[in-house]
N, C-alpha and C positions, 0 to 999 in steps of 0.2 A: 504494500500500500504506500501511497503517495499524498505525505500530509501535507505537501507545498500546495496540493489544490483545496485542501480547508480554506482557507483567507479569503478564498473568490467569492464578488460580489455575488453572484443567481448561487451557488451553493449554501450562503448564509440566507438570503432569500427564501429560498426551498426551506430553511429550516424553521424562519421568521412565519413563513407563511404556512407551515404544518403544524406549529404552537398556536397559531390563530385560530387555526379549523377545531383543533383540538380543544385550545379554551371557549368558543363558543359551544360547541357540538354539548361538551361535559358540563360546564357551566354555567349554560345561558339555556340551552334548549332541554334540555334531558332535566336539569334542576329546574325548570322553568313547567315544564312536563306533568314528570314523577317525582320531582325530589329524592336529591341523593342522599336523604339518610334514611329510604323504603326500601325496601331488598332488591325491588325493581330497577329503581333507579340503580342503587350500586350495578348491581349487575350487568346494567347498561353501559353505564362509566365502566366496569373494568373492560367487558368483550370490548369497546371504542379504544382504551388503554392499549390491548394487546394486538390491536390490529393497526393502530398509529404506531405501538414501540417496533414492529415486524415493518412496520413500512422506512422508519428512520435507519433498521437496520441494515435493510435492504438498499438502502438510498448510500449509505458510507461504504456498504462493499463494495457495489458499483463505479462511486464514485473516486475509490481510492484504493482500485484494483488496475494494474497495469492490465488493458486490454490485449498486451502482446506485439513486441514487434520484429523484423526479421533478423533471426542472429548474424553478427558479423562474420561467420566460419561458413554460411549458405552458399550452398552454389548447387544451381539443378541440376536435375541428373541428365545425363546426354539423350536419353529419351523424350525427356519431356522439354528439353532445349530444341530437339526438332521438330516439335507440332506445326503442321501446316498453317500460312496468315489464312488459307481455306477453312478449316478448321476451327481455330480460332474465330473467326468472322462468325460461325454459325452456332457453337456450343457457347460463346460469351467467357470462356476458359483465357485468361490472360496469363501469359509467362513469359514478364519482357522487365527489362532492367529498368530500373525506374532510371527518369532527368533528371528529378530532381534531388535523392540522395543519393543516386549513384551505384544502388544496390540491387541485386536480383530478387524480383520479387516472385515468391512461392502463388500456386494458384490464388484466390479468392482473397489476395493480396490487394490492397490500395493505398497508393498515398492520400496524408490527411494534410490539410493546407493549415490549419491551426497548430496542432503539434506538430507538423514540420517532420515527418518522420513518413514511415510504412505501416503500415497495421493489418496484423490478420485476420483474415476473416472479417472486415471491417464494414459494417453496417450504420453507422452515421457518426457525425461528431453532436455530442447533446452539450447544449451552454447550459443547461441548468444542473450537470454535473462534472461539468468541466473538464471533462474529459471523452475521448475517445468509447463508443460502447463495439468491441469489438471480440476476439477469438476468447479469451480467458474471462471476460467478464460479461457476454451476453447473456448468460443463466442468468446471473444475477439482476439484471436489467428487465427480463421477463418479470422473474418473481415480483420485484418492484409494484412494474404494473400492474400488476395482477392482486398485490397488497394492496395497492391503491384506490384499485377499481371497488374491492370490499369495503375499504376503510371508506370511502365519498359513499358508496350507495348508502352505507350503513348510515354517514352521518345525514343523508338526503332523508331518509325515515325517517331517525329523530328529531328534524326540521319539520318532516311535512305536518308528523305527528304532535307535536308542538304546537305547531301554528292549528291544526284544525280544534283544538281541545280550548285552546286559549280564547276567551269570551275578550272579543274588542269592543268597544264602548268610546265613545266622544272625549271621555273624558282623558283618558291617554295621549300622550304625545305624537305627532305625527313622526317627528324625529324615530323614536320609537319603533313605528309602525315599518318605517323607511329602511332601521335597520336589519329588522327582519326580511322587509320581500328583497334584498340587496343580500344580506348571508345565504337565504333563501335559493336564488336564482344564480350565485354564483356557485354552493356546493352544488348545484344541480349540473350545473354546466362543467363542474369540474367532473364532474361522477359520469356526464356524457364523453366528457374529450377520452378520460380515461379506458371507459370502456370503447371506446372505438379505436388507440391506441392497444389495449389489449386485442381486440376482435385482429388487427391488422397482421399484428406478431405472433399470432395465434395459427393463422395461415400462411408467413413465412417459416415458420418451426416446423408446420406438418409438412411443408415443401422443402424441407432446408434450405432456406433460399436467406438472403440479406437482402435490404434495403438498395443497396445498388445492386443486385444482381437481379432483383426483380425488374430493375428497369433496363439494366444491359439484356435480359431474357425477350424483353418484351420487343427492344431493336431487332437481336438475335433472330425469333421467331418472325419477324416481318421478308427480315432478309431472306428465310428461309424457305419461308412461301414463295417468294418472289422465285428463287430459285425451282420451285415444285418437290421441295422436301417438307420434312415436318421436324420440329424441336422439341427437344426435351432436355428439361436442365438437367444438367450431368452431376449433380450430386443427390438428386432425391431418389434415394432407395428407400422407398417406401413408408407408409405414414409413422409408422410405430417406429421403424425404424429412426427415422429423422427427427421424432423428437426424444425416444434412449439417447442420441448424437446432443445433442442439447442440454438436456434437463438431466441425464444420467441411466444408468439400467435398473435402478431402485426407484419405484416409484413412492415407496416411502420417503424418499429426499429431493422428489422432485421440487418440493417448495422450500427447500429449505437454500438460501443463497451462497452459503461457504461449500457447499455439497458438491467439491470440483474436480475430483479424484481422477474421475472419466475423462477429463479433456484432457488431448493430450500437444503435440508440441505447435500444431496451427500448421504444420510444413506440408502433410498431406492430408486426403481424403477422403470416405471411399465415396466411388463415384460408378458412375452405369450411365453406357453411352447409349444413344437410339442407332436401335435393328434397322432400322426403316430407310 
């Protein structure tokens, strides 16, 4: 882990703005509710507790997990140094030396312009963890979301539940009022982004696919038509498969985000070319 990226302004952010949901959700709607000294309320507050503290968890693994990048002792193998630019052109498969640091890059290799480096398996740069989400820590970036998605809907019930129970009256401040449909429609909206961010990564995991490979796929397959062939990305072996590749071959530690045993150096992967 990499504490140089603590200090970053959207990292502290993320953290400013996960104690706000938190102290609303617990403090203001759930007390505001059931009251947190009813078994209910407790109860409420701790499942919110344990599904915020699994999301922060989840946020500093990510965050301050080297995503992986190409060792300096790399060099491809003579097989895979003469892949055809034919080839290449239509599986979306790149293994070309990068410009700009100078190094050979392993398949599902990219440079990132922000870190200024290589990165395996590299699927976006995110500014709100400051880092690279790539080969060694997109488990943990899954999980993330996927805590998150829990943690927003959960807190969007105790919002909506809240507000329908709570008798409004004239006599109340509009300020008041404002503040709720504004916490309101923002966890709402945050529990939409997320679940659609989860739905997204959801179907690159079943595909084993990344975020630029779905879109180098999608040139890939155009090309490929044009030519009167058909594409298949060359790392999806299968759905079950693809996500054991991921998340691990226990699915009892699927969710757990330090759970990284399985992954192994980012150099290769297995892959299955199209018959067709």
């Amino acid at each position: 882990m990499e504490l140089k990226r603590f200090p970053s302004i959207p990292v502290l952010s993320v953290f400013l703005f996960l104690g706000f949901i938190y102290y609303v959700t617990v403090f203001i709607f759930i007390e505001d509710w059931l009251g947190l000294q009813t078994s209910a309320g407790s109860l409420n507050a701790l499942i919110f507790t344990f599904l915020a503290s699994l999301c922060a968890f989840s946020f500093c693994v990510c965050a301050f997990t080297d995503p992986g990048g190409v060792p300096s002792s790399y060099v491809p193998d003579v097989e895979e140094n003469q892949i055809s630019d034919q080839e290449t052109k239509y599986t979306g498969v790149h293994r070309v030396q990068c410009d700009k640091c100078s190094t050979h890059r392993p398949p599902r290799t990219h440079h990132c312009r922000v870190c200024r480096r290589c990165v395996l398996k590299m699927d976006h740069h995110c500014i709100w963890i400051n880092n690279c989400v790539g080969h060694r820590n997109y488990k943990s970036f899954v999980v993330l979301i996927f805590y998150a998605t829990i943690a927003s809907t959960y807190s969007v019930t105790m919002t909506i539940s809240c507000v329908l129970q709570k008798e409004w009256d004239s006599s109340q401040s509009l300020s008041l009022k404002i503040f709720y449909v504004g916490c309101g429609v923002m966890i709402v909206g945050l529990s939409m982004t997320f679940g659609t961010f989860l739905c997204w990564h959801i179907y690159l995991t079943a595909h084993n696919m990344t975020t630029i490979e779905y879109y180098e796929g999608k040139r890939a397959a155009w090309l490929a038509r044009k030519s009167g062939l058909s594409y298949h990305h060359p790392f999806d072996v299968g759905v079950y498969k693809n996500i054991t590749l991921v998340l691990g071959p226990n699915m009892l530690k699927w969710l757990w985000p330090t759970s990284s045993s399985h992954i192994k150096d980012g150099l290769n992967f297995p892959a299955t070319r199209d018959s067709s």
